[in-house]
N, C-alpha and C positions, 0 to 999 in steps of 0.2 A: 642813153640810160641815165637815169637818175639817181640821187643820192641811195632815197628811203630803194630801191629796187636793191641797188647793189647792197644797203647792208642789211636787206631783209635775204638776199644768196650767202651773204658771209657767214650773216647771224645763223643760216639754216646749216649750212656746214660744219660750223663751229660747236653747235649743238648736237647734231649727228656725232663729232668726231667726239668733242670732250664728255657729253654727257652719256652717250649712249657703245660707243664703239671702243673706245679707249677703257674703258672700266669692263665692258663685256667680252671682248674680243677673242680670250682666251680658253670662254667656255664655246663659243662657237665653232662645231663638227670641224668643216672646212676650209672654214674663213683662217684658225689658229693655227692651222697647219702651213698655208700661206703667209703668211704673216708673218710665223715663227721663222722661214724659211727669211721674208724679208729682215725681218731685226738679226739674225747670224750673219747676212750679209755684211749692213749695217756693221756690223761690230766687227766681224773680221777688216772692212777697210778702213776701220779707226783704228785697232791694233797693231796689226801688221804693218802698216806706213807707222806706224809710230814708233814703231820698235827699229823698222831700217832706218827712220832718222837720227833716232838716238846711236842707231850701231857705226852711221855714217859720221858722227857728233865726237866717237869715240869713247863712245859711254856702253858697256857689255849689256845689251838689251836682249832676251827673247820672250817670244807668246807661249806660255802656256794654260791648258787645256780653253784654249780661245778667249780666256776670259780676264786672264792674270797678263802683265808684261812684270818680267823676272829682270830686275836690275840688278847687277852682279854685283854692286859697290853696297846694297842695301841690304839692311835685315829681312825684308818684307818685299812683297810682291804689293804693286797697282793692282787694284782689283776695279776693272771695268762692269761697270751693271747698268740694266737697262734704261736706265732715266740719264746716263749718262751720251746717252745715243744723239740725242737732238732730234728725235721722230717727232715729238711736239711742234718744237721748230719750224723741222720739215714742210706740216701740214700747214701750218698757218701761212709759209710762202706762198705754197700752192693754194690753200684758200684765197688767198687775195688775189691772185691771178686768175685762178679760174672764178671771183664774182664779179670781176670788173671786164667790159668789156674789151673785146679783140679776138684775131683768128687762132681757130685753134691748132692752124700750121704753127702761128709763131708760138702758142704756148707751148707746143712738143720737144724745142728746144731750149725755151726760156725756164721752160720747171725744170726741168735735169739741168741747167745752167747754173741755175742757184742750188738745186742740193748737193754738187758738186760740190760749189762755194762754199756752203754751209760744213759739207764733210773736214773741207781744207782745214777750216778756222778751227774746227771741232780738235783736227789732229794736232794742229796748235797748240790749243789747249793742253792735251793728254801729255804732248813733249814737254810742254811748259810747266808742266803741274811735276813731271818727273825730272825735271831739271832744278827747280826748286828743291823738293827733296835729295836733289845727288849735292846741287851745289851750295846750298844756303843749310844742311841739314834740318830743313824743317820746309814741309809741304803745305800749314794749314795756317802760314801766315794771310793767307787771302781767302776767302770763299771761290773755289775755282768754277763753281756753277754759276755763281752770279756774275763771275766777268766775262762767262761765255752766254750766257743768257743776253747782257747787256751788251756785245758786239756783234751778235746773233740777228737780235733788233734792229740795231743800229744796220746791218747790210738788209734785213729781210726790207728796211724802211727805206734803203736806195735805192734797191731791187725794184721796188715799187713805186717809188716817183719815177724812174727810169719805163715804165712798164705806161703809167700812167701817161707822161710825154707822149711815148709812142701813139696810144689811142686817145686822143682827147681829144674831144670835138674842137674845130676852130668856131668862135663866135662870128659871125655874118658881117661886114665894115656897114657901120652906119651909111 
């Protein structure tokens, strides 16, 4: 496969997801309901791990109405929303695996392998973002979307030389 092939499949996905699906998604009958059902997921196991790692940390953590984690040393509640998901993320992993070539045995565990990954780091984040706030009393010393944005990358771009070794053609010995 060729360069222009594979990021004329990226580029179509990419386009699909950000321009068209990502903005509409919502108003679509069956698809929003699906979805909706995915991103609660999504959020429940960014939450809930996050709340038993801080409760394991020692820190009075719980979820409420799914969407809040309730620090008990704080005035105020985490409020989790959906751009804090990593669904963006997500897709772009699997965009780049599913335009470059290989089987699609191995991509059945290798895209759930990384959004696993990606979950990990996320709930990271969330711990860290409310660890700041308990220990430093102040949360908004860093932008915490852009250092999860930026080691998001930074794995989605191993993920994928890793992905890329595997299927690469070997060149012929002169």
């Amino acid at each position: 496969m060729d360069v222009i092939g594979f990021l004329v499949k990226l580029g179509a996905l990419c386009g699909f997801y950000f321009w068209w699906f990502s903005p509409n998604v919502w108003s679509l009958p069956v698809i929003s309901t699906l979805y909706g059902h995915f991103v609660h997921y999504v959020l429940l196991f960014l939450v809930e791990p996050s709340a038993w790692i801080l409760n394991l940390l020692g820190y009075g953590a719980e979820v409420v109405n799914q969407r809040y984690l309730d620090l008990y040393d704080l005035e105020f509640n985490i409020h989790v929303r959906n751009f804090c998901l990593g669904i963006d993320m997500m897709f772009t992993l699997s965009a780049l695996i599913i335009s470059f070539p290989g089987k699609w045995k191995d991509r059945m565990w290798f895209i759930p392998m990384g959004l696993i990954g990606m979950q990990l780091i996320n709930i990271a984040r969330v711990v860290g973002l409310c660890l700041s706030f308990l220990l430093l009393k102040k949360g908004d010393f860093v932008d915490h979307h852009d250092v999860f944005n930026i080691i998001a990358f930074i794995f989605i771009f191993f993920l994928f030389v890793m992905w890329v070794n595997r299927y690469k053609k070997e060149e012929p010995a002169p």
